[in-house]
Backbone as CSV, one residue per row, in Angstrom:
resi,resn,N_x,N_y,N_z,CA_x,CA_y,CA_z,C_x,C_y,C_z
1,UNK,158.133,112.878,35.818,157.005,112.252,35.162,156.524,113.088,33.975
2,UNK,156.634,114.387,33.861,156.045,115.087,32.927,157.447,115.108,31.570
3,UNK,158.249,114.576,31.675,159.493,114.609,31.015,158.572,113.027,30.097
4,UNK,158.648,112.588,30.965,158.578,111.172,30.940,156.857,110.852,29.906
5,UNK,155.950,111.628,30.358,154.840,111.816,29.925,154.778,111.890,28.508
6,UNK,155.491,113.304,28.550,155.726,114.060,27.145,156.872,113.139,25.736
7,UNK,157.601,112.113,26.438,158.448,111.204,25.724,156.974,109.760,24.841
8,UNK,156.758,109.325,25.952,155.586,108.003,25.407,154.086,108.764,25.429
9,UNK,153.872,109.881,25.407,152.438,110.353,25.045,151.536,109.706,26.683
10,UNK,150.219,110.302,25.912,148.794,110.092,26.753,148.951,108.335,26.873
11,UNK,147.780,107.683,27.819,147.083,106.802,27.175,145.678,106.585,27.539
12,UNK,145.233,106.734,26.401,144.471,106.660,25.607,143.118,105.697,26.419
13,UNK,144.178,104.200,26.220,143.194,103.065,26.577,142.965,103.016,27.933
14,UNK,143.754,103.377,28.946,143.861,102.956,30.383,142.349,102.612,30.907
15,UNK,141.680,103.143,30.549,139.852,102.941,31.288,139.506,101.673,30.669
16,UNK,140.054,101.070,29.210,139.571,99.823,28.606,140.391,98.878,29.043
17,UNK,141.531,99.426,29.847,142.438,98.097,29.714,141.921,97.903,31.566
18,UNK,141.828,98.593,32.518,140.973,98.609,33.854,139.927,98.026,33.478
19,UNK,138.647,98.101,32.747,137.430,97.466,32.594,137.687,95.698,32.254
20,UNK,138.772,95.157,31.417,138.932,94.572,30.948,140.069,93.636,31.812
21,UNK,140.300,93.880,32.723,140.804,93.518,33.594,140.381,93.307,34.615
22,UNK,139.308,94.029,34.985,137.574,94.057,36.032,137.570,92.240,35.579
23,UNK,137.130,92.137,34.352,136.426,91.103,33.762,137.039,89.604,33.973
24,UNK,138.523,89.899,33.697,139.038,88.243,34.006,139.665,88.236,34.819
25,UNK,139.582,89.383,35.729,140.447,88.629,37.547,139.107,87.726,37.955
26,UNK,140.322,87.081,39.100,140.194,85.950,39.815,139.524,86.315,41.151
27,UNK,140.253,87.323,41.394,140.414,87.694,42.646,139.960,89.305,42.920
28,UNK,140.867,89.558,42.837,141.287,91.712,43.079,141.655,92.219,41.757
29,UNK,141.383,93.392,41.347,142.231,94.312,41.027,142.930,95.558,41.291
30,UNK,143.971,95.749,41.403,144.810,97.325,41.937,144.864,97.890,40.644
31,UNK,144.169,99.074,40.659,144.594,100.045,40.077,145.357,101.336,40.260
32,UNK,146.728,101.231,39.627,147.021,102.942,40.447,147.040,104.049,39.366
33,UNK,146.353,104.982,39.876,146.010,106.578,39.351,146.555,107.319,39.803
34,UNK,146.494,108.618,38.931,146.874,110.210,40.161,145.981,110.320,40.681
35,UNK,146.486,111.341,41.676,145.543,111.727,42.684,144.236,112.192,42.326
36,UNK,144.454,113.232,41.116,143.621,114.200,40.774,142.706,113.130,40.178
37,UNK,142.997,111.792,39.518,142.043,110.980,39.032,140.536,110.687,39.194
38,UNK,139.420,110.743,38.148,138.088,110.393,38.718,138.056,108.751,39.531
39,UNK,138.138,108.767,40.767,137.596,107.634,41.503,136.775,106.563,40.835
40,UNK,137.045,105.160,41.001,136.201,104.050,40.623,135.066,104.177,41.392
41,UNK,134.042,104.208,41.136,133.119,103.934,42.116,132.623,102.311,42.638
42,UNK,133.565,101.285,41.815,133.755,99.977,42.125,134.547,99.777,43.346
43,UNK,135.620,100.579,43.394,136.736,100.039,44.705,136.283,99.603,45.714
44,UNK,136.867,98.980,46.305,136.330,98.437,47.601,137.515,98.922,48.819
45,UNK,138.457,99.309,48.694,139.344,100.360,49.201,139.926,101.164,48.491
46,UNK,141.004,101.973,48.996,141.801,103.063,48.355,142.873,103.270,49.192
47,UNK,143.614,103.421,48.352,145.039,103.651,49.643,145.668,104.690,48.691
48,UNK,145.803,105.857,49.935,146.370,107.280,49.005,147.860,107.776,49.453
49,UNK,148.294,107.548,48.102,149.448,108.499,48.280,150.101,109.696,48.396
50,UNK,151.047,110.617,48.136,151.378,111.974,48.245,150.601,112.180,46.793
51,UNK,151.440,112.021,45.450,150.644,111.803,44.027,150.138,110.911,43.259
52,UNK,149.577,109.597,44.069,149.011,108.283,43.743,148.132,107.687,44.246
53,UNK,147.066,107.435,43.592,146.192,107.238,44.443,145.837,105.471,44.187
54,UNK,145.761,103.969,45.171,145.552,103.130,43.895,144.754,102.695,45.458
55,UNK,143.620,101.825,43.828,142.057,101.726,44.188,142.361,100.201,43.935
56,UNK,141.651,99.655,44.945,141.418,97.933,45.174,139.882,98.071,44.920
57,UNK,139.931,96.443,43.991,138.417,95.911,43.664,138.514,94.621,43.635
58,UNK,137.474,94.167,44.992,137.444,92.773,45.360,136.620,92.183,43.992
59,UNK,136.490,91.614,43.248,135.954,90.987,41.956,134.767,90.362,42.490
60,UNK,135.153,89.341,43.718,134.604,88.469,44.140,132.984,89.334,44.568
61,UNK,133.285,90.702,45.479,132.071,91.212,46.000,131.704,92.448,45.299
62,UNK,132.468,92.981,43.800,132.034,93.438,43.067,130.762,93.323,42.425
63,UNK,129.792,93.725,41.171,128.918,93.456,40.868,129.178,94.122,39.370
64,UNK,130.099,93.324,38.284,130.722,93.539,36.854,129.705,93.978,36.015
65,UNK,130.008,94.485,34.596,129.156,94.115,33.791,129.968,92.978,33.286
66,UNK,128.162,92.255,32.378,128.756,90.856,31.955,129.898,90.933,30.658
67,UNK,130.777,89.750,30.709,132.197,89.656,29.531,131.010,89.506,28.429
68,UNK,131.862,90.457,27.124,131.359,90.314,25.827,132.271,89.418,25.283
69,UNK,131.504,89.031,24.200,132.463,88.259,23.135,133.154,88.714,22.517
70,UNK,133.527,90.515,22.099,134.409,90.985,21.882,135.703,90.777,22.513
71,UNK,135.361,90.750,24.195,136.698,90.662,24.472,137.127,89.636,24.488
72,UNK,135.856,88.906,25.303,136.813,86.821,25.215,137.689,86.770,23.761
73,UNK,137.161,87.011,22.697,137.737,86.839,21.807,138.765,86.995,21.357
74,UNK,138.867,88.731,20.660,139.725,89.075,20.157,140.557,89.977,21.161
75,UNK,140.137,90.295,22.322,141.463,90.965,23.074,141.821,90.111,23.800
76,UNK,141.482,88.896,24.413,142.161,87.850,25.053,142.668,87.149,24.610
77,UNK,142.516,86.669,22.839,143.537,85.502,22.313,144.268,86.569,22.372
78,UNK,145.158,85.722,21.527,146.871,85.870,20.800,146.839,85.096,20.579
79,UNK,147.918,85.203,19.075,148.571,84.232,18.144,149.055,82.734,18.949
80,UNK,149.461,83.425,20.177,150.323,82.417,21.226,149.380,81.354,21.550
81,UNK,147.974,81.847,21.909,146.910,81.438,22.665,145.712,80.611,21.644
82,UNK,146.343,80.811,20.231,145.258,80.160,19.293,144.932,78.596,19.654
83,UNK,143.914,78.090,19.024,143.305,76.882,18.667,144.166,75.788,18.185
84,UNK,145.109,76.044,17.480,146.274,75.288,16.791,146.505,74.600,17.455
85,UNK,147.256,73.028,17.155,148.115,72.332,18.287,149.592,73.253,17.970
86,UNK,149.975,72.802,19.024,151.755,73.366,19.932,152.490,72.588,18.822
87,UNK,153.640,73.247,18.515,154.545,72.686,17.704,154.821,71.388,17.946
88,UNK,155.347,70.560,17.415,155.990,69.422,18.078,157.696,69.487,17.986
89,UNK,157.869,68.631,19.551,159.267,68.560,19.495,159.998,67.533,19.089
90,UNK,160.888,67.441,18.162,161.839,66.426,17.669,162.504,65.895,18.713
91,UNK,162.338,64.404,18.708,163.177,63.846,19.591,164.462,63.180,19.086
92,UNK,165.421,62.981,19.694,166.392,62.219,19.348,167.810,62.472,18.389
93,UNK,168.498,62.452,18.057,169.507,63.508,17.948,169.726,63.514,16.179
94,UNK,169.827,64.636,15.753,169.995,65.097,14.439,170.978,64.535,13.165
C-alpha cells in the first residue's frame, strides 16, 4: 500500500466525497478507513479489521446536515445527467 500510495498520491477529497455521499444515500453508507483513522461520530456500527477499519451509517436514523445547492447541482449533474433531451435514434435502415 505504501508503494501504491506513493504512485497515485494523497486524497485530498475523501471527507467531501463521504459527506456527499452521507447526503444522497437511500439507505446506508460504508465507509472504509485505516485503522489509525479519526472515527465518524455518525456510524451506527464499525466493523474492525487487522488495518481497516469500515464504519456503517444508517441514513435513515442518522441526523445529516441539510443538501446544499452546491452539491445538488454542480457535483451531482454531469454532462450525461443534463436537462437536454437524449439523442434520438434513427430508425430504419440507412
Amino acid at each position: 500500500m505504501r508503494i501504491f500510495r506513493t504512485i497515485v498520491g494523497e486524497d485530498p477529497d475523501a471527507n467531501d466525497v463521504a459527506v456527499l455521499a452521507k447526503q444522497v444515500a437511500k439507505e446506508r453508507v460504508v465507509l472504509k478507513r485505516p485503522k489509525y483513522a479519526k472515527p465518524d461520530p455518525l456510524a451506527t456500527s464499525v466493523h474492525r479489521g487487522v488495518s481497516t477499519r469500515w464504519e456503517v451509517l444508517d441514513v435513515r436514523k442518522a441526523t445529516l446536515p441539510p443538501k446544499t445547492a452546491r452539491n445538488d447541482e454542480s457535483v451531482l449533474s454531469s454532462p450525461a445527467s443534463s436537462e437536454s433531451s437524449p439523442p434520438s435514434v434513427a430508425s430504419g435502415t440507412q
